[in-house]
Structure formats: structure tokens, C-alpha cells
C-alpha positions as a Python dict, from the first residue, in 0.01 Angstrom:
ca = {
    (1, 'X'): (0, 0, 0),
    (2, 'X'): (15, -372, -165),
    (3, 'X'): (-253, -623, -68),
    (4, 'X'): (-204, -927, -159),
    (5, 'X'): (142, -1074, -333),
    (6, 'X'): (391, -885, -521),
    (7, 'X'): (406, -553, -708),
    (8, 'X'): (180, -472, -1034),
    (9, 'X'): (293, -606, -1317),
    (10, 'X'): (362, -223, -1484),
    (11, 'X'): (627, -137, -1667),
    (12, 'X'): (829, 65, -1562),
    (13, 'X'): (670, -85, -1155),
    (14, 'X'): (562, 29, -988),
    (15, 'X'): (481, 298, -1260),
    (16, 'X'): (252, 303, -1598),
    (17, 'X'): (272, 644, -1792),
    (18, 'X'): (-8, 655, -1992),
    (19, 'X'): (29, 606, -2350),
    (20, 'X'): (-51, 924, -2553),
    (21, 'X'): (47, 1153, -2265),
    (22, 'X'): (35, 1519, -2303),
    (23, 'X'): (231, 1689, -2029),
    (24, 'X'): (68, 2045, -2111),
    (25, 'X'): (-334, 1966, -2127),
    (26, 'X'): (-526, 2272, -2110),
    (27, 'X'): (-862, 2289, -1986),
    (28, 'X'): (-816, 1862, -1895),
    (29, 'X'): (-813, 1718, -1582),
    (30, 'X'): (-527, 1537, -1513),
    (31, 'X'): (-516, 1231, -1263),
    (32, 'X'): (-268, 1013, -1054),
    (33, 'X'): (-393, 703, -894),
    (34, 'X'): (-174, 538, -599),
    (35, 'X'): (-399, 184, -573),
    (36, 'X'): (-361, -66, -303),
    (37, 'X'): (-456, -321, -589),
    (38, 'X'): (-407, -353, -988),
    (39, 'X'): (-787, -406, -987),
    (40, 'X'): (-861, -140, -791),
    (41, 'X'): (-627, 57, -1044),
    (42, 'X'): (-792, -76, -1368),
    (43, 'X'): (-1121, -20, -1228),
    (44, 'X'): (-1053, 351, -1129),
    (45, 'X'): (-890, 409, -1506),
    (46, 'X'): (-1216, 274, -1664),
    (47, 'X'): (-1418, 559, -1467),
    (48, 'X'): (-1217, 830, -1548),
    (49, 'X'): (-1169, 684, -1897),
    (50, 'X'): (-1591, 779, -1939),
    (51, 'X'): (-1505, 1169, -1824),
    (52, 'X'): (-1428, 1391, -2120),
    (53, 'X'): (-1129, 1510, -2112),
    (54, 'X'): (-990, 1291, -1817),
    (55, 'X'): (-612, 1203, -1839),
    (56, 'X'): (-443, 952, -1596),
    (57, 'X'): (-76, 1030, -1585),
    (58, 'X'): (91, 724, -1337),
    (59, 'X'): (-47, 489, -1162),
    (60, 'X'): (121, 303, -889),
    (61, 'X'): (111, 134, -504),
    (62, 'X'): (458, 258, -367),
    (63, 'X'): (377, 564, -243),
    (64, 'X'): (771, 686, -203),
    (65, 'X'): (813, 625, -553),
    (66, 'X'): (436, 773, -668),
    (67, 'X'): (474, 1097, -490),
    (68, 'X'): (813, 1247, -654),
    (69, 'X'): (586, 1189, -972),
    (70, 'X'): (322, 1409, -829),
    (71, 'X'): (593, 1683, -748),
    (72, 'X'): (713, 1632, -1122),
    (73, 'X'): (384, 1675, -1284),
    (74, 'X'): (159, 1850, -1065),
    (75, 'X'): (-221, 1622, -1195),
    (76, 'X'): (-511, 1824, -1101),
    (77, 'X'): (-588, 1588, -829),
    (78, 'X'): (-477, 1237, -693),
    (79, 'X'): (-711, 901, -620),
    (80, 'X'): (-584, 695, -316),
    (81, 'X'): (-736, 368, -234),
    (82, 'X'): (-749, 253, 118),
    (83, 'X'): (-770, -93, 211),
    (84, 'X'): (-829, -272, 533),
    (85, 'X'): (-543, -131, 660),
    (86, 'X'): (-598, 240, 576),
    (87, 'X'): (-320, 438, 791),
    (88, 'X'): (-71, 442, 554),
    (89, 'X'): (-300, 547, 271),
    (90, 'X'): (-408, 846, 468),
    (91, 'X'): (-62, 938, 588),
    (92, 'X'): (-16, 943, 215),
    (93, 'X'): (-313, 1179, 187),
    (94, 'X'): (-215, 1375, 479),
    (95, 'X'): (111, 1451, 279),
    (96, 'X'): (-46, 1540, -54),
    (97, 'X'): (-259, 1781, 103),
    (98, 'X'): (-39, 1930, 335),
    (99, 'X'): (246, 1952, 33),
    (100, 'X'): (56, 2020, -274),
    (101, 'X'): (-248, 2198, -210),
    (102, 'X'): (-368, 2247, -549),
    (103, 'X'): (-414, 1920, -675),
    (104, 'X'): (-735, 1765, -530),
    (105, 'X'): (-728, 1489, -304),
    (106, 'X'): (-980, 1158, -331),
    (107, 'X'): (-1013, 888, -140),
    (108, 'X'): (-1170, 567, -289),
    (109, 'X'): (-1253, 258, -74),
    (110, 'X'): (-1498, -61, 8),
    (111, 'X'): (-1505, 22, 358),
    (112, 'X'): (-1766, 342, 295),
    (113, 'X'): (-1827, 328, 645),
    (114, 'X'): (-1875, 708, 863),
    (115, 'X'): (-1559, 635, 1015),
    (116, 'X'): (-1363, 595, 699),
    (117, 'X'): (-1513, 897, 532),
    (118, 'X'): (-1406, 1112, 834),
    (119, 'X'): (-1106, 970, 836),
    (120, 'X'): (-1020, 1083, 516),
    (121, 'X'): (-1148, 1436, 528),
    (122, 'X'): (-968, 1508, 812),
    (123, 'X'): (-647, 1379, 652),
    (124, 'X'): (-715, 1658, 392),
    (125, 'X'): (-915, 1446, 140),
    (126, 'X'): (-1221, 1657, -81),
    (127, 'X'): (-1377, 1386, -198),
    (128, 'X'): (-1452, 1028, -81),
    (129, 'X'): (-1553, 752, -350),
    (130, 'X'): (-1747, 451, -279),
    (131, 'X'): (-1592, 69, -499),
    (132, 'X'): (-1686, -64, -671),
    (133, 'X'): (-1759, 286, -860),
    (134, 'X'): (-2126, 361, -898),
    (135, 'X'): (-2133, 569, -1203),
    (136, 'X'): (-2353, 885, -1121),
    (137, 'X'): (-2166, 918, -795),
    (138, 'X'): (-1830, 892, -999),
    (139, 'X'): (-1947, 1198, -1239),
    (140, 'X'): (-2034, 1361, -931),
    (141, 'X'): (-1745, 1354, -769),
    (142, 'X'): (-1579, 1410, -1088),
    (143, 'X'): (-1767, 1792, -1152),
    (144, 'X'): (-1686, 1855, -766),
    (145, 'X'): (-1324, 1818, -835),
    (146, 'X'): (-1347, 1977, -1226),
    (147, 'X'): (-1504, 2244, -1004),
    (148, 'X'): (-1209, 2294, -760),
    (149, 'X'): (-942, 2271, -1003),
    (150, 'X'): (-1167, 2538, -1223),
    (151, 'X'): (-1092, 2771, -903),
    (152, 'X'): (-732, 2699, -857),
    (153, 'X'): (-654, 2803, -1228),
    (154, 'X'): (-802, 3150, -1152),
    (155, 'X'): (-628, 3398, -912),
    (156, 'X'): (-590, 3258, -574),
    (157, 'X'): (-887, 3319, -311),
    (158, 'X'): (-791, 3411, 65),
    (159, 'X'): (-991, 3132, 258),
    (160, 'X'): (-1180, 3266, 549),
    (161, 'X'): (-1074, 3163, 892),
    (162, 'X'): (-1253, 2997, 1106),
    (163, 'X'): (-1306, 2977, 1511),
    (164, 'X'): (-1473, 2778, 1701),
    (165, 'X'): (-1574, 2786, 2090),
    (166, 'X'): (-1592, 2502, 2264),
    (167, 'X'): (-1655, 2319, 2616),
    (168, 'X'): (-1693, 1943, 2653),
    (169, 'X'): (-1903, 2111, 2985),
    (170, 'X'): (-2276, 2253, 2935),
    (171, 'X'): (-2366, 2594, 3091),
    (172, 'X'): (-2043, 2755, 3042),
    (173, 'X'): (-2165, 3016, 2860),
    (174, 'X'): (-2019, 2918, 2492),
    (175, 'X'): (-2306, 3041, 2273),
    (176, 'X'): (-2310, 3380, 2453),
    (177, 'X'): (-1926, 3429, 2348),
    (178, 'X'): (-1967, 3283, 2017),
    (179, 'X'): (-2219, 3548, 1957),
    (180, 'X'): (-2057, 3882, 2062),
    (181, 'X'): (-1724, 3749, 1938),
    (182, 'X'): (-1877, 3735, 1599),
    (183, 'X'): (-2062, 4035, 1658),
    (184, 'X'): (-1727, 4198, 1724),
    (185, 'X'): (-1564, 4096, 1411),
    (186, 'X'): (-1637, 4406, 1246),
    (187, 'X'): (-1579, 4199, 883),
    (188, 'X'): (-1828, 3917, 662),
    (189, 'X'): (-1872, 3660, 903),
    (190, 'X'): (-2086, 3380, 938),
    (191, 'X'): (-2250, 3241, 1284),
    (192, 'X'): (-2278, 2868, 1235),
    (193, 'X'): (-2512, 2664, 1489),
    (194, 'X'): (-2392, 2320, 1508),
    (195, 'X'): (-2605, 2231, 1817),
    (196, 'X'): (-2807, 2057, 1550),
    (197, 'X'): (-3090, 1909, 1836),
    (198, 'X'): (-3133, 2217, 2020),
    (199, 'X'): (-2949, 2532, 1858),
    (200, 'X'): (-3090, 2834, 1980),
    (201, 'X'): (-2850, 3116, 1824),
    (202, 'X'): (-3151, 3283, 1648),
    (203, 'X'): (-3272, 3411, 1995),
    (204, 'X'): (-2944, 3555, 2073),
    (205, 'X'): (-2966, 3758, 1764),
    (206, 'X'): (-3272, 3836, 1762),
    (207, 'X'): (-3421, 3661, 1451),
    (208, 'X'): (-3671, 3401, 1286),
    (209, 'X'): (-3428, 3179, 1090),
    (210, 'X'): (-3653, 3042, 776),
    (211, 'X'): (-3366, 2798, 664),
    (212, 'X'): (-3098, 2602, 817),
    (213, 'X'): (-2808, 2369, 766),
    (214, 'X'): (-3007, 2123, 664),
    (215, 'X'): (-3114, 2282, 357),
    (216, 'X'): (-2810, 2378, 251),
    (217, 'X'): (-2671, 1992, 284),
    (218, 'X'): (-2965, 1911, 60),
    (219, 'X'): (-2870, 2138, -240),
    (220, 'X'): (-2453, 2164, -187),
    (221, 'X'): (-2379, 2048, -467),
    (222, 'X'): (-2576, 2325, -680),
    (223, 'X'): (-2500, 2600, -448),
    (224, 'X'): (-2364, 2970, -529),
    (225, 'X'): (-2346, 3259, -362),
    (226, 'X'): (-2731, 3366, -463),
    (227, 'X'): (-2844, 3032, -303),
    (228, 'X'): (-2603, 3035, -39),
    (229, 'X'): (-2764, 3376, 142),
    (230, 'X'): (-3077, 3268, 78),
    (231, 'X'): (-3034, 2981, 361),
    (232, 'X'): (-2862, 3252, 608),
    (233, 'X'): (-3010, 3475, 794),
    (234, 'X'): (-2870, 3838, 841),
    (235, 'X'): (-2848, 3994, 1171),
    (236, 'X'): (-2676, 4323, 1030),
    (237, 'X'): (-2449, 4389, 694),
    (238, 'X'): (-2172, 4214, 892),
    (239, 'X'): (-2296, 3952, 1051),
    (240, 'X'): (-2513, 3617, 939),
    (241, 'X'): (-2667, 3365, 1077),
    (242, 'X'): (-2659, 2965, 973),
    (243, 'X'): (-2896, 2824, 1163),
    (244, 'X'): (-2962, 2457, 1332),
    (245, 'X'): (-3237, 2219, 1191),
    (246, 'X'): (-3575, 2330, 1383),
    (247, 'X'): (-3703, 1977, 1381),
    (248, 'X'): (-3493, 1787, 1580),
    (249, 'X'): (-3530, 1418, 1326),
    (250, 'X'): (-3340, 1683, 1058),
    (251, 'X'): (-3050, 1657, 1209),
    (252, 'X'): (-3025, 1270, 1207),
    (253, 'X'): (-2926, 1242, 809),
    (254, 'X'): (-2650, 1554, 881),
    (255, 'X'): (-2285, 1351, 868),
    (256, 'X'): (-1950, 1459, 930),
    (257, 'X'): (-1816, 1501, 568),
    (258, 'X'): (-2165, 1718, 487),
    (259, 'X'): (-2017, 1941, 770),
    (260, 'X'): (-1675, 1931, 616),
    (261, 'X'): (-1845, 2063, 275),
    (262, 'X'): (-2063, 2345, 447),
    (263, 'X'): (-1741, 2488, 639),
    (264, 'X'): (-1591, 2479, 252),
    (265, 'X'): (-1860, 2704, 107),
    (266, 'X'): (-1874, 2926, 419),
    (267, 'X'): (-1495, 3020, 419),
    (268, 'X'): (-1463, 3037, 27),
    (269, 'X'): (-1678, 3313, 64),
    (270, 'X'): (-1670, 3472, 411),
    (271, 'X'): (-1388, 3618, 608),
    (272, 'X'): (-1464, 3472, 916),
    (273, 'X'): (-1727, 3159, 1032),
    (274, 'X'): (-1770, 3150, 1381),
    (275, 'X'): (-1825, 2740, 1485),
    (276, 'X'): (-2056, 2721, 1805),
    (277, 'X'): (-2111, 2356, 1836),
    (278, 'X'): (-2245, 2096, 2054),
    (279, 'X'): (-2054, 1979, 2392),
    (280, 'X'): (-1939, 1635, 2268),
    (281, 'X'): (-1669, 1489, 2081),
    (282, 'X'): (-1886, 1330, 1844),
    (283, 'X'): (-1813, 1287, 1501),
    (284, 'X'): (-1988, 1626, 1404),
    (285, 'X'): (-1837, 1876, 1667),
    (286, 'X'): (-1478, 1693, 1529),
    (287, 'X'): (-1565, 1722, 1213),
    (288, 'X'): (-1560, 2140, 1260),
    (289, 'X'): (-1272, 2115, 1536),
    (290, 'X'): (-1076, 1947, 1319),
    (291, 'X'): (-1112, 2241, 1020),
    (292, 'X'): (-1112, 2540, 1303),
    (293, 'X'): (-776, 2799, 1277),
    (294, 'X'): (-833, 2851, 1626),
    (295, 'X'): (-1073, 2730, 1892),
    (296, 'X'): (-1175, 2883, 2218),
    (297, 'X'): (-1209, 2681, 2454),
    (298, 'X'): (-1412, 2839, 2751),
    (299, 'X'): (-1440, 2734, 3124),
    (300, 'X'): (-1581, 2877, 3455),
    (301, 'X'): (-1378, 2914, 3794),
    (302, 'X'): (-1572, 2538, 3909),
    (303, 'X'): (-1400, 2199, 3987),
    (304, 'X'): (-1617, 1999, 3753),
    (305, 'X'): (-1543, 2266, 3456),
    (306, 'X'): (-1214, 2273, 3498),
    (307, 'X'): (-1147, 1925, 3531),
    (308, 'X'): (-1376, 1880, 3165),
    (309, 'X'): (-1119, 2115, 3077),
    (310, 'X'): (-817, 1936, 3122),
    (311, 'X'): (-989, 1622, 3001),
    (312, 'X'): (-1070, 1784, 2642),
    (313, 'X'): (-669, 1907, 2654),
    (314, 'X'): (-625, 1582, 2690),
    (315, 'X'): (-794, 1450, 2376),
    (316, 'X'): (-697, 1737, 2145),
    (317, 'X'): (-367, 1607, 2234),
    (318, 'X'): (-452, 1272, 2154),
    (319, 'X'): (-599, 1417, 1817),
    (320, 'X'): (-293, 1580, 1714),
    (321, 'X'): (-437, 1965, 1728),
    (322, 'X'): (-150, 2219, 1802),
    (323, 'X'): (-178, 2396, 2132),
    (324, 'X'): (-116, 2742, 1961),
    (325, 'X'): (-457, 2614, 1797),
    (326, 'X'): (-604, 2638, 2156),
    (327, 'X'): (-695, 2928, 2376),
    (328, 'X'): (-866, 2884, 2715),
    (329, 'X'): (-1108, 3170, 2790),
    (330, 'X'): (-1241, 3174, 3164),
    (331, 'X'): (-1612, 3308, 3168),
    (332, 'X'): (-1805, 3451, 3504),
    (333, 'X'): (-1478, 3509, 3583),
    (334, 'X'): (-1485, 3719, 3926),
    (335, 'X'): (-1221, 3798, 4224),
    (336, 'X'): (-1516, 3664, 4477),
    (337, 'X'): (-1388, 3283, 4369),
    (338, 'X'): (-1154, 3138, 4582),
    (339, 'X'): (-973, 3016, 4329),
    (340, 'X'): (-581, 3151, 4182),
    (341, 'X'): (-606, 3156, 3811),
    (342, 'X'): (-223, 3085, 3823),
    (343, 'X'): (-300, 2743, 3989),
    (344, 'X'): (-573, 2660, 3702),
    (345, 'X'): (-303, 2674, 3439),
    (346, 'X'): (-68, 2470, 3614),
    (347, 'X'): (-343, 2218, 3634),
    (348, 'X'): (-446, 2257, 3269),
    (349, 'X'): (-56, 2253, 3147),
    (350, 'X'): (-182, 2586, 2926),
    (351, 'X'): (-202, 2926, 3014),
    (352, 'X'): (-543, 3161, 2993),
    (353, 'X'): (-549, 3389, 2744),
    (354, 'X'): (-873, 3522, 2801),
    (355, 'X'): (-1141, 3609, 3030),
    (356, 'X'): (-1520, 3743, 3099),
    (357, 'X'): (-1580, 3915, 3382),
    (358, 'X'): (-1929, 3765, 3560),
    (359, 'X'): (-2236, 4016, 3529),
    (360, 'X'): (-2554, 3780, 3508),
    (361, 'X'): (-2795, 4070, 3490),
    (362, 'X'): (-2614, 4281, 3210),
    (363, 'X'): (-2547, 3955, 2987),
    (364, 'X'): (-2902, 3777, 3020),
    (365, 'X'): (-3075, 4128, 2947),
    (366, 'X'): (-2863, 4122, 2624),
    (367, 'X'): (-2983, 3801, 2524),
    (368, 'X'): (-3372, 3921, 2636),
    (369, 'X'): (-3298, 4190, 2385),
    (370, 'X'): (-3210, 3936, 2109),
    (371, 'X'): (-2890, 4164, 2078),
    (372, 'X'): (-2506, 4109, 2117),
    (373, 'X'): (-2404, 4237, 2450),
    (374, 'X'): (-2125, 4397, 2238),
    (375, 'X'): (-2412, 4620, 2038),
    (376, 'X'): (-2681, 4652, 2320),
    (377, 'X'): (-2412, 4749, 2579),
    (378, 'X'): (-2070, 4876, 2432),
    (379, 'X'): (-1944, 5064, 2697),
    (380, 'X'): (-1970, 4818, 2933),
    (381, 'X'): (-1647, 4593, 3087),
    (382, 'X'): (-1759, 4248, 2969),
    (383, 'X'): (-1819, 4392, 2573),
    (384, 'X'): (-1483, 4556, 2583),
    (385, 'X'): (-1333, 4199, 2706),
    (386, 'X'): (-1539, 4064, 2432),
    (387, 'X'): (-1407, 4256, 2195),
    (388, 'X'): (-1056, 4212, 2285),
    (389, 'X'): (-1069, 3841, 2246),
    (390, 'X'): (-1244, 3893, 1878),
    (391, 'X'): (-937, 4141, 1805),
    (392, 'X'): (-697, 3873, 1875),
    (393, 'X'): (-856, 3620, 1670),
    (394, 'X'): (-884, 3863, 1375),
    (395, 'X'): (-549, 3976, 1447),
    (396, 'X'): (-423, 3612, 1452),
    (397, 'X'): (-160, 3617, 1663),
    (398, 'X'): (-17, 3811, 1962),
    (399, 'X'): (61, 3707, 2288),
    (400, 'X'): (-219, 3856, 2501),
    (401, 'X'): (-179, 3982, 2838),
    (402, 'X'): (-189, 3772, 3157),
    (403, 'X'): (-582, 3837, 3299),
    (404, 'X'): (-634, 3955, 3659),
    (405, 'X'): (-558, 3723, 3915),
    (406, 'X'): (-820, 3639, 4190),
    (407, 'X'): (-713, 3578, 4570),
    (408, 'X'): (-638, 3205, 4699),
    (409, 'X'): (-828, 3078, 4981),
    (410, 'X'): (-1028, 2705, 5028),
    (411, 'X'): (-1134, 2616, 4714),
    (412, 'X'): (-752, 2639, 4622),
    (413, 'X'): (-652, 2430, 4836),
    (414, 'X'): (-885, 2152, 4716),
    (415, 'X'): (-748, 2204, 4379),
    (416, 'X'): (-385, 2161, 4481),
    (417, 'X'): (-498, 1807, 4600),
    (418, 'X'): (-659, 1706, 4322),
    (419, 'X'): (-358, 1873, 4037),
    (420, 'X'): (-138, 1612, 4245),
    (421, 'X'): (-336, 1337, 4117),
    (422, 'X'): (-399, 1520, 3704),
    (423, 'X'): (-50, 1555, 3628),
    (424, 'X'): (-3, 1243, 3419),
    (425, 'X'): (-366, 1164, 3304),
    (426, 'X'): (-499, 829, 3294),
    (427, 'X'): (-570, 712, 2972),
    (428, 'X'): (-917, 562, 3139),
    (429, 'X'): (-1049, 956, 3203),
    (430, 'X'): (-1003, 1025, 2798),
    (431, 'X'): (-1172, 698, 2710),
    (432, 'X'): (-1462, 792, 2898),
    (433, 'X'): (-1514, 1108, 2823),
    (434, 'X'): (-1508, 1037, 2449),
}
């Protein structure tokens, strides 16, 4: 973590335990700082040294030797600098959060670029500070993180779970599922519209959204549970409804890490958000991916979907997400495609677990009605296949089992040709579909 010559001078190095110390301070917040710098240190001491109550307990920039000290005394939250170099800082991160996920994580750096904030959010970091410190954002950051360790003193809170359902492919039909599958849920859930230029979920549930994501980004950091349903919009006692900006130019001050907070509130307080983003891998729809339990990633029986398919496989790989994190759902599925599901997975390198069978004029008159096909017609095949890949998501687990398979004939054999070609990737198709 060193930049520049040597160790710090601390004694013992690359330690300092501050003088004064008081292992067992109630209602303090308690800090370790692992600093890429001894200015960087001393500048990050002088903050905290303006917060009531604050307490720095080591300081240090060997992270093998700083982290036993975070096992040992367990600070209410730990300040990382990154430097230019910033991978092993966030590995560092990575294994804080991952290890010790009480004590709140903060990143502090000079490089405040987007890419750098995401960076450390996805690594598991709650907060991101800008050097040198600027003074109101260090108090803010500072109540954020009083506010999260406030939480973890009090009995522990089951965090909701969240799904998202994705294709990197447009017209596959992923708001449609995202809909019924929250519909189906049967417990608190949230819909959140991350098509943030053109979300349309209101239609498909049938109401006039008054607020949106953008509002709640505004006010996050005074939000509670009052505020928070006023910016949703209910569909039933079940189900509500986070909506995308109406104007368009609202969208363009919505970053990653405001994301990152929003999915915070939503599954602190709600059993279930369902994620239906946008078709890209840009820095938003990651930004969700990347805190999704499970995502759903749906394709129809066509060459160009499927090979988007394998493509986003491909990058999730690349981004480190678990394939028991991924479940391929085949939409407008039907036995008229010449197509053997069998030879799909082989191609993809993962098995379906899912499918909707194709009825164009029972789904669109659903989303006429502004209803979930799932309320407006229960009894019918496509809600009960709906509901059956809702009850594995709620279940969490649970090998489904394997969906119909449709007959082989020409468009199979086109396939075959072109898995012969897919099995090893070239690293050219990811770059150019990122």
C-alpha cells in the first residue's frame, strides 16, 4: 500500500495505537485507517479528530499486518486510501467486507473519478471520500456511517433479496417477466425501473407514478420509511412501484454509487426488490448486477438472442459473478422453433432453468389491462410458469426441472455451425459488446 520510500515512521510500524485508547467505548465510533501515505494518515486523523466522539484505534499501510488488528478489535468501520495503483487497496476492501461485515467500509482517494467510486462500492465499500477532505462532506459521510453502525448495535435486520432480469438484447420480453415475477412474490416487494431514459413499468401496472428515482437520490440522505413510500407507487398491499425519471435530462445526474444507496434503502426495508434495468453494461445496469442475489437472464429461441446471450455469460465471467448467481429463462418459448433447447445450453455452457411459453395475444392484453398477466389471467399456462420461476427465487434454491424440449430441424443445424466457432470466445466479441 506504500507510495513513495519506506514504511511510516510509527512506533510500533507499521502500527500507532492511539494514546488514551479505550478498548470498550460505548456509544463512540471507533476507526482504523490502512493509508497508502503518512500524510494521507495524518490528514484522515485530523477529520475524525473534529467528530465527537471519534476514536482512531491503528493506523497503518501493511495491510497483512493492519487486518489481524481489525479481527482483534472489531472499530466500527475502517478508512482505506487508494492510490494510483488502487487494486490492492480494494482487494483489501473486498476482504473487510466480505470478513467483517459489521464494521463499515470507506474508501478515501484523489482519484474521485466515476470509475473509482464504482470500483469501490462494488468491492463492498459504503462510503467513498473525496482528499483532500472537504469538511461538510467528511461530517456527512461521518453521520452515514454513525448511522450504520447505530443499526448494527440493534438486533440484526434480514436484508431483502434482490433479483434482477436481464438481456444485453432489446425485445426479449424482460419488463413483462420482471413484472409478473414480482407480482408473484406474494411478500413486500419493490419493482425498481432502472431504464432511466425510457422506463415504462407504470403502464404494466397500471398506474400514474408521481415520483421517481430521481427524487429519492435527491433526499437519500434524510430518508425514512414515511419518505421512502411517499416516492413509490403501490400497485396492491404487496407490490410497489419505483419508478424511472419521466424527463429523460433527470436521469443524466443519476450515478452508479446513488444506485448502490437506493438498492440499500430498498432491501433494508423490503423483502424482495425486483431490478428491471436497461440492456447495457453500463456503469448503472452494473451497478444493480453487481448487488443482485440472483439475476435472470432471459432469451428467445433466435440466433442473434442467443448469441447476446453467450456474449453477456461471457462478461459476467469476466466480472467475477458466480454462475449459481445466473439463471437463463427462455421467453416465447414454443415447440414450432426449430431449434433443440439441449443444443442452446451446450452453446451457452449453462443450462435453462426456466421458460415462457409464447402467447402474444394473452400477454399483450395483460399489459393493455395495466395488470400482471399473473392477476388478470391466473389460470392460464404462461402465469403458472410465471409463478414457478418467482417460487424458485423466493425459495432460493432448488434445482428446477429440465423445461420441454422442442424438435430439431434447420435452424439447428445452423446453430451447430456456428457453437463450433463459440466454444472458446474471442476476447474481441466481449470488448465490443461492452
Amino acid at each position: 500500500m506504500t507510495e513513495g520510500a519506506g514504511q511510516w515512521p510509527l512506533t510500533p510500524p507499521p502500527f500507532q495505537l492511539i494514546p488514551g485508547l479505550d478498548t470498550n467505548m460505548t456509544n463512540k465510533l471507533t476507526f482504523v485507517i490502512l493509508s497508502n501515505g503518512l500524510e494521507n494518515f495524518k490528514e484522515l486523523r485530523a477529520a475524525l479528530a473534529t467528530q465527537e466522539g471519534a476514536r482512531v484505534l491503528v493506523g497503518g499501510d501493511d495491510p497483512e499486518q493492519v487486518f489481524p488488528e481489525i479481527e482483534r478489535l472489531r472499530p466500527n468501520a475502517v478508512i482505506v486510501t487508494l492510490g494510483s495503483e488502487p487494486d490492492a487497496g480494494l482487494r483489501f476492501v473486498e476482504r473487510v467486507a466480505r470478513q467483517c461485515p459489521q464494521t463499515a467500509v470507506i474508501c478515501a482517494a484523489r482519484d474521485s473519478s466515476p470509475d473509482t467510486i464504482l470500483r469501490s462500492m462494488r468491492a463492498g465499500a459504503r462510503e467513498f471520500l473525496r482528499l483532500p477532505v472537504r469538511p461538510e462532506e467528511f461530517s456527512t459521510v461521518y453521520q452515514r456511517t454513525a448511522d450504520f453502525c447505530a443499526v448494527q448495535t440493534e438486533a440484526p435486520k434480514k436484508r431483502g433479496r434482490v433479483l434482477s432480469v436481464f438481456s444485453s438484447k432489446g425485445g426479449t420480453g424482460t419488463t413483462f417477466i420482471a413484472t409478473n415475477v414480482a407480482a408473484s412474490l406474494g411478500r413486500p416487494t419493490v419493482l425498481l425501473d432502472l431504464n432511466l431514459q425510457a422506463g415504462d413499468l407504470g403502464l404494466f401496472l397500471g398506474v400514474e407514478p408521481k415520483f421517481s428515482i430521481a427524487d429519492l437520490i435527491e433526499n437519500r440522505e434524510r430518508v425514512d420509511d414515511q419518505l421512502l413510500r411517499s416516492y413509490l407507487t403501490p400497485h396492491n398491499a404487496n407490490l410497489s412501484l419505483l419508478a424511472a425519471p419521466r424527463e429523460a435530462d433527470s436521469a443524466d445526474d443519476i450515478e452508479a454509487e446513488h444506485v448502490f444507496q437506493v438498492m440499500e434503502i430498498l432491501r433494508e426495508r423490503y423483502e424482495y426488490v425486483v431490478v428491471d434495468p436497461q440492456h447495457t453494461f453500463d456503469s448503472i445496469t452494473l451497478a444493480a448486477l453487481d448487488q443482485s442475489d440472483e439475476i435472470l437472464l432471459v432469451l428467445t429461441l433466435d440466433i442473434p438472442a442467443i448469441r447476446s446471450t453467450q456474449r453477456a455469460l461471457q462478461i459476467f465471467d469476466r466480472l467475477g459473478y458466480p454462475r449459481h448467481k445466473l439463471h437463463v429463462v427462455v421467453n416465447r418459448f414454443s415447440k414450432q422453433i426449430d431449434l433443440d433447447l439441449r443444443q442452446v445450453e451446450r452453446f451457452l455452457g449453462e443450462r435453462v432453468t426456466g421458460y415462457v411459453q409464447s402467447d402474444y395475444r394473452t400477454a399483450v392484453n395483460s399489459i393493455n389491462l395495466g395488470q400482471p398477466l399473473v392477476d388478470s389471467e391466473p389460470q392460464s399456462k404462461i402465469a403458472t410458469e410465471l409463478r414457478q420461476i418467482a417460487a424458485r427465487f423466493g425459495a432460493g434454491a432448488g434445482a428446477p426441472a429440465p423445461p420441454a424440449e422442442p424438435r430439431r430441424g434447420l435452424l439447428g443445424s445452423l446453430f451447430r455451425k456456428e457453437k463450433a466457432g463459440a466454444k472458446e470466445p474471442a476476447a474481441s466479441q466481449l470488448t465490443a459488446v461492452g
